[in-house]
C-alpha positions as CSV (number, residue, x, y, z in Angstrom):
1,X,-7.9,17.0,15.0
2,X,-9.0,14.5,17.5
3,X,-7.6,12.3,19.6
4,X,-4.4,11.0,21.1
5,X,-2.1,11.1,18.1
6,X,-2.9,15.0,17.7
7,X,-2.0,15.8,21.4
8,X,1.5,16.9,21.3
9,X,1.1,18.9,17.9
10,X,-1.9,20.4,19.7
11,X,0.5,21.7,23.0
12,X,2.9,22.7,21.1
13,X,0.7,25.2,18.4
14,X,-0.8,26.9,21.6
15,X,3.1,27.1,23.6
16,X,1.5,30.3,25.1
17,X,-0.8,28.1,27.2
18,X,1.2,25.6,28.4
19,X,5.0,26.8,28.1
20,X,5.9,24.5,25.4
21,X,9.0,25.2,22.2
22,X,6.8,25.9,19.2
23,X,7.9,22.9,16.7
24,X,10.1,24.8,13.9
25,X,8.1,24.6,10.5
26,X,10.2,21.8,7.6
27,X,10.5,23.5,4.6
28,X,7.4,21.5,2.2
29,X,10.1,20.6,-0.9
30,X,10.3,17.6,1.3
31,X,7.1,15.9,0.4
32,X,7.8,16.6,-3.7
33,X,9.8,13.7,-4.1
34,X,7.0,11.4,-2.4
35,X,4.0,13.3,-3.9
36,X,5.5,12.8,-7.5
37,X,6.8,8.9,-6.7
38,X,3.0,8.2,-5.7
39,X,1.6,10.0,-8.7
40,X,4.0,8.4,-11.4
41,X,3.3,4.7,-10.0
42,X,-0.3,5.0,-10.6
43,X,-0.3,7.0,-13.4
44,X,0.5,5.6,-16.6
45,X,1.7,7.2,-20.2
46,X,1.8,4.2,-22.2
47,X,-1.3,2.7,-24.2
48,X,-3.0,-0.1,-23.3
49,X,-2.6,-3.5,-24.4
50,X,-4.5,-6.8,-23.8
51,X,-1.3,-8.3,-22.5
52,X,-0.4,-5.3,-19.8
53,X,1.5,-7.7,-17.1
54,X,3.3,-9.9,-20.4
55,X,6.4,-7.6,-19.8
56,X,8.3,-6.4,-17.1
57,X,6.0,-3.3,-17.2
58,X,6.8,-1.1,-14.3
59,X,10.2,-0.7,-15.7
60,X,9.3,-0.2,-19.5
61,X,7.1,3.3,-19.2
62,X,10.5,6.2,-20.2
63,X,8.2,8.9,-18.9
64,X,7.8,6.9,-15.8
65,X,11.5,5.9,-14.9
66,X,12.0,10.3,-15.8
67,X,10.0,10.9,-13.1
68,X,10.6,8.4,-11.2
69,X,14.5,9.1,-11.2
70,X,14.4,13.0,-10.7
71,X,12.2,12.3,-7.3
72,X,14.9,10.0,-6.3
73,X,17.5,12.0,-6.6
74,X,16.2,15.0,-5.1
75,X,15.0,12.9,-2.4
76,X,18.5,12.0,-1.6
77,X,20.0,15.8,-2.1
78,X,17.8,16.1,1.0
79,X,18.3,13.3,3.1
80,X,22.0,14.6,2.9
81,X,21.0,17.8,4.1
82,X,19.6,16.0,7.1
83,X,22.7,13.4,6.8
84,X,22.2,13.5,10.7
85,X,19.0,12.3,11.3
86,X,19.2,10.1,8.6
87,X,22.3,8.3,9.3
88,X,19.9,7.4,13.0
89,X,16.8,6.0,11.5
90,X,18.6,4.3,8.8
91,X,21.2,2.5,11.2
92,X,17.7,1.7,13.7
93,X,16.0,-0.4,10.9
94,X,18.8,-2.8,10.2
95,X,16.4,-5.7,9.3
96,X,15.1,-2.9,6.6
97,X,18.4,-2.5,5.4
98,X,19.4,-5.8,5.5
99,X,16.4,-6.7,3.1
100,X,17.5,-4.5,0.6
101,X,20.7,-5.6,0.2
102,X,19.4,-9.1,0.0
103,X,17.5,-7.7,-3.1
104,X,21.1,-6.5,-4.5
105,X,22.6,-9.8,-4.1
106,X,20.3,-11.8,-5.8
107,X,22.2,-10.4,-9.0
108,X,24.2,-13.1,-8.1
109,X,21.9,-15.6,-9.5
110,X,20.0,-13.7,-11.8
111,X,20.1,-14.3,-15.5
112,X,19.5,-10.8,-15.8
113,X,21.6,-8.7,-13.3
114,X,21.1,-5.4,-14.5
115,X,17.9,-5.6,-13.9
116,X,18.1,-6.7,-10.2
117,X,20.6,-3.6,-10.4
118,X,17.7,-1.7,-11.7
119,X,15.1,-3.0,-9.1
120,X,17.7,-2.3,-6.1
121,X,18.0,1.4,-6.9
122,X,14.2,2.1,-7.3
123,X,14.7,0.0,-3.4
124,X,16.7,3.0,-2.5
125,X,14.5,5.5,-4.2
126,X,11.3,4.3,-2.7
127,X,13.1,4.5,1.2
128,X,14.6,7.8,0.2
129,X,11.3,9.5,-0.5
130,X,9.5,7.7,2.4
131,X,12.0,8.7,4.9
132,X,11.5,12.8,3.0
133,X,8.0,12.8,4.1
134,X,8.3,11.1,7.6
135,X,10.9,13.8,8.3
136,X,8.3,16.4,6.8
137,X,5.7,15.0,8.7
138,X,7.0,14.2,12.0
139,X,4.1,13.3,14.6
140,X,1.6,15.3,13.0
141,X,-0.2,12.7,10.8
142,X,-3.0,14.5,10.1
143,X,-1.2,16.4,7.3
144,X,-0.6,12.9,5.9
145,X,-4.1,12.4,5.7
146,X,-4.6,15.7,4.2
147,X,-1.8,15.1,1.7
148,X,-3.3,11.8,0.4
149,X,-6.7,12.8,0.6
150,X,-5.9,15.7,-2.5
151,X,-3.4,13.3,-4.4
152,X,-6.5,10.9,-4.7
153,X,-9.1,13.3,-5.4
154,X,-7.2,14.5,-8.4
155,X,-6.6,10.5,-9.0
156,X,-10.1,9.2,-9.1
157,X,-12.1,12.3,-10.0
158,X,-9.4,12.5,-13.1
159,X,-10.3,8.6,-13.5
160,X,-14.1,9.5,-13.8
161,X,-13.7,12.0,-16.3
162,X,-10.8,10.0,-18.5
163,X,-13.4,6.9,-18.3
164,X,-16.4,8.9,-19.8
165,X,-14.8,11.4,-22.1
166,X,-12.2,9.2,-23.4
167,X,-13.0,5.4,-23.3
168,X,-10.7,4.5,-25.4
169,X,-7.5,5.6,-22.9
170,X,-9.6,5.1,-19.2
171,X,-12.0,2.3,-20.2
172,X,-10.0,-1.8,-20.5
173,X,-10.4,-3.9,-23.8
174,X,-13.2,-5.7,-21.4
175,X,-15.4,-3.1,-20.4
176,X,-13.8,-2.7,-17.0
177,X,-12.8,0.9,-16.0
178,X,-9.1,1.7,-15.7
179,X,-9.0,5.5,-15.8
180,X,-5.5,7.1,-15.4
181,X,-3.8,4.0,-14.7
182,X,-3.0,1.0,-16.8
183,X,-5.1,-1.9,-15.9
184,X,-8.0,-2.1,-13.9
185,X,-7.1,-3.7,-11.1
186,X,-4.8,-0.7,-10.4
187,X,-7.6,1.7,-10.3
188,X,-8.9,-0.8,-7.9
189,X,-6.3,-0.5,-5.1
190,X,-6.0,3.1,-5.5
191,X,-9.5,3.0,-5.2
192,X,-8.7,1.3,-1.5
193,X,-6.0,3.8,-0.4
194,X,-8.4,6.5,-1.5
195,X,-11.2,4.9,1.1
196,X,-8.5,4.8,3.3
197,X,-7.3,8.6,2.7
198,X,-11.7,9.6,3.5
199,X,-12.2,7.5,6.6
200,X,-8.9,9.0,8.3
201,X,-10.0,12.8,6.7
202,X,-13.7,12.1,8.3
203,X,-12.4,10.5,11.5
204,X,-9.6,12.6,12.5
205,X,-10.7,16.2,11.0
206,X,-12.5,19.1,12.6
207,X,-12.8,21.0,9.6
208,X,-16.3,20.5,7.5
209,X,-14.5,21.1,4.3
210,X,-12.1,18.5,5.1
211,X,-14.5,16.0,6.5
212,X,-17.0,17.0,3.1
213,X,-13.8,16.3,1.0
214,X,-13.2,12.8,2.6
215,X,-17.3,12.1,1.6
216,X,-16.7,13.6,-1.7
217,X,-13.4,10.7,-1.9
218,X,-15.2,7.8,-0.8
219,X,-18.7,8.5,-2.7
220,X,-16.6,8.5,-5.9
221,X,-13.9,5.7,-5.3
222,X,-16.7,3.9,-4.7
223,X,-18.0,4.4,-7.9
224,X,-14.5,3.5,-9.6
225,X,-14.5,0.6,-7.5
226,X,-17.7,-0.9,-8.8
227,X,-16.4,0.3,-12.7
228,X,-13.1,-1.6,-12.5
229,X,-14.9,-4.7,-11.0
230,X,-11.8,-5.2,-8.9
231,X,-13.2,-7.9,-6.3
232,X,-9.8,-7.8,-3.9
233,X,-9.8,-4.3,-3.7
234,X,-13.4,-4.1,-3.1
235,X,-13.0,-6.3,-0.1
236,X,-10.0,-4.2,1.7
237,X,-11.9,-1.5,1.2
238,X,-15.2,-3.2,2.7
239,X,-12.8,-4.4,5.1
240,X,-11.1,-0.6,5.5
241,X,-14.4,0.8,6.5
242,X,-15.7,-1.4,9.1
243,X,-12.1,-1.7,10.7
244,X,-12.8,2.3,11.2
245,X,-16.2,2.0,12.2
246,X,-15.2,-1.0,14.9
247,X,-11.9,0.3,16.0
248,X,-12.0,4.1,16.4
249,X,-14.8,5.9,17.9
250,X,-15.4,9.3,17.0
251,X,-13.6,10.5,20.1
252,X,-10.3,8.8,19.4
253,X,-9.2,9.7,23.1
254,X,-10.6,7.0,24.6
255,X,-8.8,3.7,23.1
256,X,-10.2,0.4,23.3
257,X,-8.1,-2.2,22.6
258,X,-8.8,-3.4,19.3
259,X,-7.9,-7.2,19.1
260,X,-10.7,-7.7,21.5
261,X,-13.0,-5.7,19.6
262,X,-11.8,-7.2,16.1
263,X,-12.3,-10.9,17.7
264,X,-15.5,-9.9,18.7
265,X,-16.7,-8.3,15.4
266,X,-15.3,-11.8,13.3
267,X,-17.0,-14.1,16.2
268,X,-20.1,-12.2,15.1
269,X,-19.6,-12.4,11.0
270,X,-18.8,-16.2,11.6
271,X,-21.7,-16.9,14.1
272,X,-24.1,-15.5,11.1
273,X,-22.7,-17.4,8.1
274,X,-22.7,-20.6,10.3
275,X,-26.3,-20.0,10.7
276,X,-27.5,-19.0,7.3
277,X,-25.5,-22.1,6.2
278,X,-27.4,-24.5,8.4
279,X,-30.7,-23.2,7.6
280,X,-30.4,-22.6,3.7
281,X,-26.7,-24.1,2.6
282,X,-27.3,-23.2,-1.1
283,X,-26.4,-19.5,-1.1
284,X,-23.3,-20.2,0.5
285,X,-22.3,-23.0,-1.6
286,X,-18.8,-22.5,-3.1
287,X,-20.3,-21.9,-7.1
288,X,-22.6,-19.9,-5.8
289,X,-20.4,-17.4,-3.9
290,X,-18.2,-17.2,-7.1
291,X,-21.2,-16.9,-9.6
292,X,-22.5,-13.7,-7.1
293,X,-19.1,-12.0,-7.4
294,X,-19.1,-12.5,-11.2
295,X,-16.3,-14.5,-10.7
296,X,-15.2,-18.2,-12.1
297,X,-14.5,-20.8,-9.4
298,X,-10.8,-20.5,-10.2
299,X,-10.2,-17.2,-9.2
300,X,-10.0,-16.1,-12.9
301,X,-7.2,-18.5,-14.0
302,X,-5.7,-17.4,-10.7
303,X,-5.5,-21.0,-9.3
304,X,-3.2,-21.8,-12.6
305,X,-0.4,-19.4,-12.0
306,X,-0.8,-20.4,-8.3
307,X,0.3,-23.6,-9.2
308,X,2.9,-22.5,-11.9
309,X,4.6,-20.6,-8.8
310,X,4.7,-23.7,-6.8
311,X,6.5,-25.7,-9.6
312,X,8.7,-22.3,-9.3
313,X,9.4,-22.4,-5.8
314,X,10.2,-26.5,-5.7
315,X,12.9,-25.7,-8.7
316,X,14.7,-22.8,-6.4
317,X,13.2,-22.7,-2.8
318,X,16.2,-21.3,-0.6
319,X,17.1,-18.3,-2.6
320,X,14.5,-17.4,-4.9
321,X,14.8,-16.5,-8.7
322,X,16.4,-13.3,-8.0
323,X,14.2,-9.7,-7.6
324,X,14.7,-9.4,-11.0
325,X,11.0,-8.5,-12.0
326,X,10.5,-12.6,-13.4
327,X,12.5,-11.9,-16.1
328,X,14.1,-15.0,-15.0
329,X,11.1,-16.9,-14.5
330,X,9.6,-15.7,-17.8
331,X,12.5,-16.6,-19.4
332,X,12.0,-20.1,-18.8
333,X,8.1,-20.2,-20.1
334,X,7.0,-21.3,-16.9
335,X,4.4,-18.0,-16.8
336,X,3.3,-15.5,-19.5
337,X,3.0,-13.0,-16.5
338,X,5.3,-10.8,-14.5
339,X,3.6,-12.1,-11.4
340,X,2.0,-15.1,-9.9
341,X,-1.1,-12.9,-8.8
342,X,-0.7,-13.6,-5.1
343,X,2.2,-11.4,-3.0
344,X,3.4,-14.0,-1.0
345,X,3.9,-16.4,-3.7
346,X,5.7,-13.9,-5.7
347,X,8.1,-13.0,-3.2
348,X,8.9,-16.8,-2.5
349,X,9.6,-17.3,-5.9
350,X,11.7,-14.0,-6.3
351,X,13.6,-14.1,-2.9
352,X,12.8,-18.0,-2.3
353,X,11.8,-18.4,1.8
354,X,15.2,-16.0,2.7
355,X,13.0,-13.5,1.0
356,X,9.7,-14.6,2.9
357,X,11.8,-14.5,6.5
358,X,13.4,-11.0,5.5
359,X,9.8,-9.7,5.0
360,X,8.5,-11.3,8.2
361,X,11.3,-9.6,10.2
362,X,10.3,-6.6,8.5
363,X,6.8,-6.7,9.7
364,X,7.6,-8.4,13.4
365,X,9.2,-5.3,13.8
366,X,6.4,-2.9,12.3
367,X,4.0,-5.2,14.8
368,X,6.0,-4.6,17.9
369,X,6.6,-1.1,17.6
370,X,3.1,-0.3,16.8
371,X,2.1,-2.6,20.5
372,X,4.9,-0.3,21.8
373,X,3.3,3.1,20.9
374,X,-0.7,2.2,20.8
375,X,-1.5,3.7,24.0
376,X,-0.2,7.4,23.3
377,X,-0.4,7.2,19.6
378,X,-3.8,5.1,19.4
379,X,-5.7,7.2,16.5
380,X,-2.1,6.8,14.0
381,X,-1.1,3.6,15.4
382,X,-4.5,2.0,14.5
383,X,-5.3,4.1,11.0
384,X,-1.8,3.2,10.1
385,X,-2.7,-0.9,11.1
386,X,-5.7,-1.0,9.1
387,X,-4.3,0.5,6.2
388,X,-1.4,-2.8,6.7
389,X,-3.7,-4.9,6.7
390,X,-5.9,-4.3,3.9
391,X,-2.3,-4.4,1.6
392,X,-1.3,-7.7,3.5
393,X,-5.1,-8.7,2.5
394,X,-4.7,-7.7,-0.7
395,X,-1.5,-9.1,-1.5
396,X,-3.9,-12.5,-1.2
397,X,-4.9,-12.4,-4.8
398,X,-2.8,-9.1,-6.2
399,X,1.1,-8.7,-5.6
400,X,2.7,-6.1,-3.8
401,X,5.0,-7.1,-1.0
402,X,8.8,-6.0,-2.1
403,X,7.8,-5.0,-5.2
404,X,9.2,-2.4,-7.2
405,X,7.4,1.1,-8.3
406,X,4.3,-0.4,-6.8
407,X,2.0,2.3,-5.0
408,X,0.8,-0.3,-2.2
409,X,5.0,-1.1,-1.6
410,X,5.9,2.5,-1.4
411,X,2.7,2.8,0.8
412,X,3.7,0.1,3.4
413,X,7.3,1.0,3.9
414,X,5.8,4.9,4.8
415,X,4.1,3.2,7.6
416,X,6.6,0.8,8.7
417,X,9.2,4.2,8.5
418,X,6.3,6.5,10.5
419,X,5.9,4.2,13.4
420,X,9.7,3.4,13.9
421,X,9.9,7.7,13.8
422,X,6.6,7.7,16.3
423,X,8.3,5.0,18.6
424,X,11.5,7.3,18.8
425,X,9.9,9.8,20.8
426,X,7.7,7.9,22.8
């Protein structure tokens, strides 16, 4: 591995040379519970339907809330085991905490409390299995990398074979590739973790089979990517690669800071649009844009729910409808959905703008400890940023942020949970 992040693994492997404690080896049970969580949240069992987000549907697959449940639990036997070091990182990350039990309260005003029950103990499942694999982990990241990088492979290259074997299971009533999952649009954001997963393999690896791998991952997530038509997901993952390629060089030891470089790179992209638009405006025409990503002018009847979850927020705008998966909200006919197809929204209209402020302490405090730790830990600190911001991107048009037994969630509070452990020893 490469670069600053790798540094104090690196000393303490070759303790020979410079007199350093060899770092005692954490017994690998700990990343099950994760592995299986991140597998059973993107693999689905059930068969497909034209009305997949109708129902509360990440809480209606048995085979999944098995899973699911088993992980939990075993996650916790060994948090227990570690009741130490758990009890410290769990009383650090109050604001964490706090937003959780938030969830849990809105019972309160929940026409459906047991689900909000529900929804708060896959909360504590989720944290459970993320804190299993930080403590796994530690400060060598590039076992993360390696860890996602096979998860995905299995994902997407099992996609590609489920899609043109079996059509009828991998392949969407439209056309549009789904493979092991349930909808296309969650092949597509696997598809962007997996692009994440290569860059970081390519970047950070010294090994050719790893770095061959991480081609092998990307050359075929792309493919899926293009199959599922997923347009948001095909942005972060646009976005994904040219945040590498701008913000870490090959030789991660030599940081540069990377809001100048990012300003830089955007000053650039705006400086060239501006231009093509005052020399031929029609390309760039709103209709146009929309008609070159196959797409209709209102976001595929995105604009509609948007405005459905505004009438939604003006009815309840303190508190929310409760976390209750819009049971409540579907209760009342005022969507078909389970979500507003936009995260922000969704968690406004769940948690009302206490929600919104819990979340926004959540990631003022992801923000400021990355700052804290991005000159000694620049290669993580910045791998772990981009892959934030391609979820916060993504939660634009697709919902993620505090949702339960979502893959991008469980993602996102693994990176919040990593850099708190990284700032700990820094």
């Amino acid at each position: 591995m490469t670069g600053e992040a790798f540094s104090r693994s690196d000393m303490m492997e070759s303790d020979g040379v410079h007199g350093a404690v060899k770092k005692p080896r954490v017994n690998r049970i700990y990343i099950v519970p994760f592995v299986l969580v991140l597998i059973f949240t993107i693999v689905s069992f059930k068969a497909q339907t034209e009305d997949t987000f109708s129902t509360v549907a990440p809480l209606s697959d048995p085979v999944r809330q098995v899973a699911l449940g088993t992980s939990y639990i075993m996650a916790i036997v060994l948090l227990i085991c570690k009741y130490n070091w758990t009890f410290i990182t769990v009383r650090r990350n109050v604001v964490y905490v706090l937003a959780v039990l938030y969830v849990f309260s809105s019972s309160l005003w929940s026409n459906y409390p047991g689900i909000v029950f529900i929804t708060f103990v896959h909360n504590i499942g989720f944290t459970a299995v993320v804190l299993c694999i930080v403590y796994y982990i530690d400060d060598d990241i590039s076992e993360l990398f390696m860890i996602f990088a096979g998860i995905f492979l299995i994902i997407i290259i099992g996609s590609i074979v489920i899609a043109i074997i079996l059509p009828s299971r991998g392949i969407y009533y439209n056309g549009r590739w789904m493979g092991v999952g349930s909808h296309p649009n969650e092949l597509g954001f696997t598809c962007m973790m997996s692009v994440w997963s290569a860059a970081s393999c390519i970047y950070f690896s010294k090994k050719k089979i790893i770095r061959f791998i991480g081609i092998i991952l990307i050359a075929s997530a792309m493919l899926c990517l293009y199959m599922s038509d997923s347009v948001t997901s095909v942005v972060c993952s646009l976005f994904t690669i040219a945040s590498f390629l701008s913000l870490i060089n090959m030789d991660a030891s030599k940081p540069q800071h990377p809001v100048i470089r990012l300003v830089i790179y955007a000053w650039i992209g705006v400086g060239v649009l501006i231009a093509l638009y005052a020399f031929h405006p029609g390309p760039l025409s709103g209709r146009s844009i929309f008609q070159l990503m196959g797409r209709q002018s209102n976001l595929t009847g995105r604009t509609e729910l948007w405005a459905s979850g505004a009438e939604a927020v003006a009815r309840r705008p303190f508190l929310g409808w409760s976390f209750d998966s819009m049971a409540s909200v579907l209760s009342k006919d005022i969507i078909s959905y389970a979500q507003f197809h936009d995260g922000y929204l969704n968690l406004v209209v769940s948690g009302g703008f206490m929600g919104l402020i819990m979340f926004i302490l959540i990631l003022f405090r992801y923000v400021r400890l990355s700052k804290h730790i991005l000159k000694t830990e620049y290669a993580a600190t910045v791998s772990m940023a981009i892959l934030v911001m391609s979820i916060l991107i993504h939660n634009i048009s697709e919902a993620s942020i505090m949702r339960v037994t979502h893959p991008l969630w469980l993602i996102f509070i693994l990176c919040y949970f990593y850099v708190d452990n990284l700032a700990t020893r820094s």
